[in-house]
C-alpha positions as CSV (number, residue, x, y, z in Angstrom):
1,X,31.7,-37.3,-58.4
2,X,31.8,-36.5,-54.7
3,X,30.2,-38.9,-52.4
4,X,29.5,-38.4,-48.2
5,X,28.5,-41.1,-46.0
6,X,27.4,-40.1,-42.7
7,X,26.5,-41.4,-39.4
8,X,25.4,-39.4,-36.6
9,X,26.8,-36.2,-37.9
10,X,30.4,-38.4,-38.2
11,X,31.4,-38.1,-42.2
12,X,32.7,-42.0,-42.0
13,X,33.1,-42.1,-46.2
14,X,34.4,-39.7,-48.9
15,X,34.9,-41.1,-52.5
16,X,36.2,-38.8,-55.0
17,X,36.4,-39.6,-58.7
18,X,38.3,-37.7,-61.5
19,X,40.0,-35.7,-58.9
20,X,42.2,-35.3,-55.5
21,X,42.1,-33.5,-52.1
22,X,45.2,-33.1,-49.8
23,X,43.8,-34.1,-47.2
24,X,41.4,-36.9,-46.5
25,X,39.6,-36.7,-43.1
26,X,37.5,-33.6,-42.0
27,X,35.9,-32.8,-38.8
28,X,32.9,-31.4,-40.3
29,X,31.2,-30.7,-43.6
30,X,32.0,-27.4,-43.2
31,X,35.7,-28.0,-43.2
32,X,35.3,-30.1,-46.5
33,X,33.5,-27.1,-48.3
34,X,36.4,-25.3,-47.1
35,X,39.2,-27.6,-49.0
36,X,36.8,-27.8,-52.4
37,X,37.0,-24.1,-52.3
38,X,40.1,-23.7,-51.6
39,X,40.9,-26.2,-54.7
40,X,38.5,-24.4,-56.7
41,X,41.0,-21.4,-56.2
42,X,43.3,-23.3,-57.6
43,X,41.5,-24.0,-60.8
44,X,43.2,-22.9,-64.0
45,X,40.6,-22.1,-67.1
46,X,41.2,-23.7,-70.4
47,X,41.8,-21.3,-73.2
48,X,38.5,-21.8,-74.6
49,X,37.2,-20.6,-71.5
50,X,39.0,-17.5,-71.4
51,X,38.1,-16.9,-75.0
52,X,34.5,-17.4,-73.6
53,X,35.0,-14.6,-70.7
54,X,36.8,-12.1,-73.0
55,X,34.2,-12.1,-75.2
56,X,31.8,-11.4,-72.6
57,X,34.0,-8.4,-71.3
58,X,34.2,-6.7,-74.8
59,X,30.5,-7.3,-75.2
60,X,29.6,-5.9,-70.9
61,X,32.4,-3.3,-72.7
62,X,29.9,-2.3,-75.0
63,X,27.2,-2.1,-73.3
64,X,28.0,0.0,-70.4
65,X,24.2,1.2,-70.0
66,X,22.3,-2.0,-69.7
67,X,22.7,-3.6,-66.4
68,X,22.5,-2.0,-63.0
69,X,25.1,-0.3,-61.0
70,X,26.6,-1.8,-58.0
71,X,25.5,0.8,-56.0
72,X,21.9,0.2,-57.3
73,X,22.2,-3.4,-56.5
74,X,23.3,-2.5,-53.0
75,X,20.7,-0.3,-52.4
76,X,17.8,-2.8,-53.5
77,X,19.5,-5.7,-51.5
78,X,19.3,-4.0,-48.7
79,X,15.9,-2.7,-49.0
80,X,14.5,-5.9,-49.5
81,X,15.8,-8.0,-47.0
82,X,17.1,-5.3,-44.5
């Protein structure tokens, strides 16, 4: 659980449950999105996970013709929104 308390654009409170930062005072909110992500980074997957995720590679594997290519994807982001 993550909890912010701010006044005038000041973050005056951070709690943190169940989990640590290195660092615990941040100019902005920006800068704490920055240290989550670089914690997320960090983050090591539990074997059932990985189970999880190889089982999805052999399956994306075996199915190489459903789905759409990254060039396709490319192409219709940017003719939708430029």
């Amino acid at each position: 659980m993550l909890s912010l308390i701010y006044t005038r654009n000041t973050m005056t409170t951070i709690t943190i449950k169940n989990g640590e930062l290195s660092r615990t005072e941040f100019e902005s909110l920006e800068d704490l999105q920055i240290e989550l992500a670089l914690q997320q980074e960090q983050f090591e997957l539990t074997n059932d996970h990985k189970q999880i995720l190889d089982e999805r590679l052999i399956q994306a594997d075996k199915n190489l013709d459903q789905g759409l290519s990254w060039q396709k994807v490319k192409a219709d982001l940017r003719r939708k929104h430029g």
